[in-house]
C-alpha positions in Angstrom: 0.0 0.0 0.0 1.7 3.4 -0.9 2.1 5.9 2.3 -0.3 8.6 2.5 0.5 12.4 2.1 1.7 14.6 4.4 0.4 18.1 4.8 1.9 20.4 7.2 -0.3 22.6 9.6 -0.3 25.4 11.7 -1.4 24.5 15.6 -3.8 27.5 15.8 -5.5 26.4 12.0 -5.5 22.5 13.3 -7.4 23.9 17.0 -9.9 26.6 15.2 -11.0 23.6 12.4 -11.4 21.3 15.3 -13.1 23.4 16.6 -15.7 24.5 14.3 -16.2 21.1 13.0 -17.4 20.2 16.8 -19.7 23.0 17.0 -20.9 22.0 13.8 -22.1 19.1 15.0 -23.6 20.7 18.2 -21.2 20.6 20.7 -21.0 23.8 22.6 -18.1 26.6 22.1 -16.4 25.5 25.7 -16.8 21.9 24.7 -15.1 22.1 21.7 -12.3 24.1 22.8 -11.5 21.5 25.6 -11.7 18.2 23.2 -9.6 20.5 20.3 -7.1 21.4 22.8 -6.8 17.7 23.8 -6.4 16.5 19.8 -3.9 19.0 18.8 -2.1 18.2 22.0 -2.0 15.0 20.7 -0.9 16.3 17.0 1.4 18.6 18.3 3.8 15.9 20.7 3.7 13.1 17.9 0.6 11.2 18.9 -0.9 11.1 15.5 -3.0 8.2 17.5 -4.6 10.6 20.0 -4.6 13.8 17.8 -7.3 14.9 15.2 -7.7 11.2 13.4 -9.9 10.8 16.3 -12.4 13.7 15.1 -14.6 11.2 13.1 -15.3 9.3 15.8 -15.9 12.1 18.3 -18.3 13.8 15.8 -20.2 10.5 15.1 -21.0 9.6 18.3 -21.8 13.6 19.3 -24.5 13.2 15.6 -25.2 9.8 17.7 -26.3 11.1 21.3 -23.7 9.1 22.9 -21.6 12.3 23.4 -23.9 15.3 25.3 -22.0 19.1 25.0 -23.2 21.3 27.3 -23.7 19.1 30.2 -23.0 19.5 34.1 -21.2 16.4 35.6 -22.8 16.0 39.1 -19.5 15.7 41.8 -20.3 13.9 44.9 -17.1 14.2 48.0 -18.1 10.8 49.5 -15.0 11.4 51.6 -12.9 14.8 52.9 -10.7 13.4 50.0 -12.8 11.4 47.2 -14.9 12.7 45.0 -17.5 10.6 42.5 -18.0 12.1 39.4 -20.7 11.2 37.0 -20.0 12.7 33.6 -23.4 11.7 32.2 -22.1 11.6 28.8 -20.7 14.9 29.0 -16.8 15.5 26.8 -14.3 13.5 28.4 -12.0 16.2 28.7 -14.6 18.3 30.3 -15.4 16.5 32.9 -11.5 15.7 33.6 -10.5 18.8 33.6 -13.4 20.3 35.6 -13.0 17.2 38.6 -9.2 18.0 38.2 -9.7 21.9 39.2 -11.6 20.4 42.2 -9.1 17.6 43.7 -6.4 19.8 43.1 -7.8 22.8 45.4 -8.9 19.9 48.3 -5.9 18.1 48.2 -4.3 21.5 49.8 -6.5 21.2 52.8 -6.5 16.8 52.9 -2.8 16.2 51.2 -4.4 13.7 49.1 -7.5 13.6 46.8 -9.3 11.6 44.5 -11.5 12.0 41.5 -12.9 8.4 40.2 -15.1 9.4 37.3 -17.6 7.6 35.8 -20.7 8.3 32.8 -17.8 10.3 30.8 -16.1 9.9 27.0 -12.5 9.3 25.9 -10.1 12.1 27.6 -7.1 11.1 25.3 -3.8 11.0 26.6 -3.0 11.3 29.7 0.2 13.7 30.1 -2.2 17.1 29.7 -3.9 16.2 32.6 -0.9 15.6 34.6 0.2 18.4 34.0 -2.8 20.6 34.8 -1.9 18.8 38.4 2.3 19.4 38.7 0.9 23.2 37.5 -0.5 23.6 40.7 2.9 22.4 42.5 1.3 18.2 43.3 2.3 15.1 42.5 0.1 13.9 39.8 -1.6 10.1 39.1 -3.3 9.5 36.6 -5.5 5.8 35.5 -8.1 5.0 32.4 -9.2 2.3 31.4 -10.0 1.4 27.8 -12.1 -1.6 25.4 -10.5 -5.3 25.6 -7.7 -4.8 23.7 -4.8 -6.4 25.2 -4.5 -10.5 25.5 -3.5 -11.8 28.3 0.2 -13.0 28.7 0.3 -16.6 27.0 -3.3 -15.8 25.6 -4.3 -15.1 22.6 -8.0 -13.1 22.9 -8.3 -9.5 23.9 -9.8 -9.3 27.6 -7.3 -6.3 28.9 -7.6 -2.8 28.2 -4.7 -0.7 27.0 -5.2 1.0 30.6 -2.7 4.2 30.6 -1.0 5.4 33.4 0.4 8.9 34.0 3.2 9.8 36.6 3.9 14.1 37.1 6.2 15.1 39.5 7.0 19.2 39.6 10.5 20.2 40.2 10.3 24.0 39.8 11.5 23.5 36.2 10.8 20.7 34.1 8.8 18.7 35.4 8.6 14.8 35.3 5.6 13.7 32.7 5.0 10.0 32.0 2.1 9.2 30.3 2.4 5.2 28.8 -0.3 2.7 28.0 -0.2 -0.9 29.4 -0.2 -2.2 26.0 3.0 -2.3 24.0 1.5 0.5 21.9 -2.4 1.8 21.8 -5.1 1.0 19.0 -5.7 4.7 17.9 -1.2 4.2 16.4 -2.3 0.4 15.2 -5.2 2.5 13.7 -3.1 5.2 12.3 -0.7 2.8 10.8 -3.4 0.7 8.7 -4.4 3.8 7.6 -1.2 4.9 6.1 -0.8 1.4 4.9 2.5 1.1 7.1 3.3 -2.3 8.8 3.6 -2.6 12.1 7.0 -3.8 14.3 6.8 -7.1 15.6 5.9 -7.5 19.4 2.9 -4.7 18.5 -0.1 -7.6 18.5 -1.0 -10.6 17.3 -3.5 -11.6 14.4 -6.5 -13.6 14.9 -5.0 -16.8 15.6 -2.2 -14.9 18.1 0.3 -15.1 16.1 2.4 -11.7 16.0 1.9 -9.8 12.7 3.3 -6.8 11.1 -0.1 -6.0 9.3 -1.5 -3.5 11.3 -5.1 -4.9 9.6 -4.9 -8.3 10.8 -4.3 -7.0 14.5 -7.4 -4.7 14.2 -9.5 -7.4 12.5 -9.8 -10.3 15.5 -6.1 -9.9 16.2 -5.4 -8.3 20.0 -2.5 -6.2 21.1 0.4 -7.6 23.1 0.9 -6.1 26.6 4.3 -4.2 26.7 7.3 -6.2 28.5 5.3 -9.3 28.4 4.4 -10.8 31.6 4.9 -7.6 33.5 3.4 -5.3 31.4 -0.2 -7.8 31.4 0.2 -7.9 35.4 0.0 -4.0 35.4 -2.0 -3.5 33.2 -4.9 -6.3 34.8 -4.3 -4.9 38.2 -5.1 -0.7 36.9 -8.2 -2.7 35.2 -9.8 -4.2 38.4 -8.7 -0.5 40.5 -10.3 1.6 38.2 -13.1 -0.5 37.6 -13.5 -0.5 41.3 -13.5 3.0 42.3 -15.5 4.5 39.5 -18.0 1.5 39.5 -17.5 0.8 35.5 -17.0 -2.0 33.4 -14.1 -4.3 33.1 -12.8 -6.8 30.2 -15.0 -6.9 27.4 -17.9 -5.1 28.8 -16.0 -1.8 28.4 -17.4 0.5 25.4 -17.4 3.8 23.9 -14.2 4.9 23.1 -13.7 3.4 19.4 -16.7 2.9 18.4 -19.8 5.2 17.1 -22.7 2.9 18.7 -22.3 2.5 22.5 -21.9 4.7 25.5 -19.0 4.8 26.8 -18.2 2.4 29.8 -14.7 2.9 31.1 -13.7 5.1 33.9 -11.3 7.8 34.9 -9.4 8.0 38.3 -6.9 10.7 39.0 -5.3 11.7 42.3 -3.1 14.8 43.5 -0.8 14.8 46.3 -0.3 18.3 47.8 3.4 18.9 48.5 3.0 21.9 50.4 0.5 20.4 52.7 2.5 17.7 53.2 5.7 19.9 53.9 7.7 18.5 51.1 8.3 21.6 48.8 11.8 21.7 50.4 12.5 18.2 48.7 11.9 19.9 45.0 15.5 21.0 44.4 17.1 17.6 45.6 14.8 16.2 42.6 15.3 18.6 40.1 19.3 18.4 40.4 18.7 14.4 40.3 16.8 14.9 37.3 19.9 16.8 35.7 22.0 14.6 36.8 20.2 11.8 34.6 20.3 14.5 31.8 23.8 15.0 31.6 24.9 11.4 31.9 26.1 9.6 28.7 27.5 13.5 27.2 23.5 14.5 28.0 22.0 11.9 25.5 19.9 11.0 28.3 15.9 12.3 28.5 13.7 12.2 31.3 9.8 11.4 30.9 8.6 14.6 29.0 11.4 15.9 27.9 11.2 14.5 24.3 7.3 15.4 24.2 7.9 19.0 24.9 10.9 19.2 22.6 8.7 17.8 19.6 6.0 20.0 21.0 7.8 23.6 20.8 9.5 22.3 17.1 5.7 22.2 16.1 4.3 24.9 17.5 6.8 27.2 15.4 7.1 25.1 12.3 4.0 23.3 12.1 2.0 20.0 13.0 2.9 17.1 9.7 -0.1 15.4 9.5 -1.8 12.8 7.0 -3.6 14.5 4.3 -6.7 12.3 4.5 -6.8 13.7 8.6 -7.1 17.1 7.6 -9.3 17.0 4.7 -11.4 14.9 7.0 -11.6 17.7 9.8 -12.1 20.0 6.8 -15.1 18.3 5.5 -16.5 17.7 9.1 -16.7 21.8 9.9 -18.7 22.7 7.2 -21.3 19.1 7.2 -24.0 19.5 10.5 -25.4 16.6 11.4 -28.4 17.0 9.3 -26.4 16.6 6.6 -25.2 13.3 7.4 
């Protein structure tokens, strides 16, 4: 299959298309701005995966009901330091965001709070959320969970979700960011690779009868993802799964929906927690890391990078020069701003 075309785009152009195509399709003006920040996150930090390929799917199940703009998520402290969140279908970013803003200011009365949301849509990756927390000077965890995607080590049939986790840590600087899926790589880059007719390496997922393929069709067509590091990497991975399933009281394994797909509400749940240094009296500890951090830096004549550092690199390159992106995308988000869902 030949490799699509690449069209390169400004960061502002990608955000404002985004987000006329979502209002559009009747999401509302804050709504939009929160999922289009999210995508060209993606877009701009090399994510094609989580960036505006994802539009389509967002728009369909917004034309679809499945996704309700305008919405208030209902927040319920069932503790001084855990709060329930229903999203009831609202923009997953929306609903993060807005139960992030809350943790963040109890956590400087408790030390610790939670958020374990529930009823909400995809929120993408992780790392902007994170860092919304380490803004604020906290320690930042993040946990979602995702559809079956992942087979179980020595298994062949998806029953694990790709189940990120992100890690922020402030250090008056740069700060830590880690934001990794559980899987050896997500769907939406399987996705992205079958559309640009690339293979995928070996070690990515395995085809229908678990064997591990390079054709990035096969592993979306019955084929399941391989959990990253093996055995260690499904352990993890299982263990976030039953957590978050847990605390936000949503589904697990194969019973988890709505974050592909343009026919079912969405099933999985969100738990983030912040950890209040200040509170806790650990703000004098921030320099020890920060010159640890360096320290990793410069080792190996500083060819060393800490969690972040390569997404913010690829970020700033982008926002000055532009975001590359497959020419079907964009045309896509093009079409999508000017077609309401009457017209569909």
């Amino acid at each position: 299959m030949a490799v699509m075309e690449a069209v390169v785009v400004d960061a502002e152009d990608l955000r404002q298309v985004i987000v006329d195509a979502l209002v559009a399709h009747g999401g509302t003006a804050s709504d939009a701005r929160q999922q289009a920040a999210i995508l060209v996150e993606g877009d701009l930090r090399g994510h094609h995966s989580h960036g505006v390929r994802r539009l389509p799917v967002l728009v369909s199940r917004l034309d679809n009901g499945l996704i309700r703009s305008g919405v208030e998520p209902t927040f319920d402290w069932v503790t001084d330091s855990v709060l329930q969140v229903d999203g009831h279908r609202g923009f997953g970013p929306s609903v993060a965001f807005a139960a992030i803003d809350r943790i963040v200011e109890r956590a400087e009365t408790t030390g610790v709070a939670v958020a374990a949301i529930s009823n909400s849509n995809h929120i993408g990756m992780l790392a902007p959320y994170i860092e919304r927390i380490v803004d604020s000077g906290q320690i930042a965890f993040g946990f979602t969970t995702s559809e079956a995607l992942v087979h179980p080590w020595g298994g062949a049939r998806a029953m694990v979700g790709t189940n990120p986790i992100g890690i922020g840590m402030p250090t008056g600087h740069s700060p830590l960011v880690l934001d990794m899926s559980t899987a050896s790589v997500s769907m939406g880059k399987i996705l992205d690779h079958a559309a640009k007719g690339e293979p995928i390496p070996l070690g990515w997922a395995v085809d229908a009868k678990g064997a591990p393929t390079e054709d990035a069709q096969a592993a979306i067509d019955g084929g399941a993802i391989s959990p990253f590091g093996g055995p260690k990497g499904y352990a993890l991975g299982i263990a976030l799964e039953v957590i978050v399933a847990t605390l936000t009281k949503s589904s697990l394994g194969a019973d988890v929906r709505g974050t592909l797909d343009t026919t079912d509400a969405s099933s999985k749940g969100d738990v983030f927690i912040a950890i209040s240094l200040e509170r806790l009296g650990l703000t004098g500890f921030l320099p020890r890391i920060r010159d640890y951090l360096d320290e990793v830096r410069a080792s190996n004549d500083g060819a060393i990078s800490i969690p972040g550092d390569r997404a913010r690199a690829t970020r700033q390159k982008r926002s000055s020069e532009g975001i590359p992106l497959h020419r079907q995308s964009w045309e896509q988000a093009l079409e999508l701003k000017e077609v309401g869902p009457s017209d569909v």
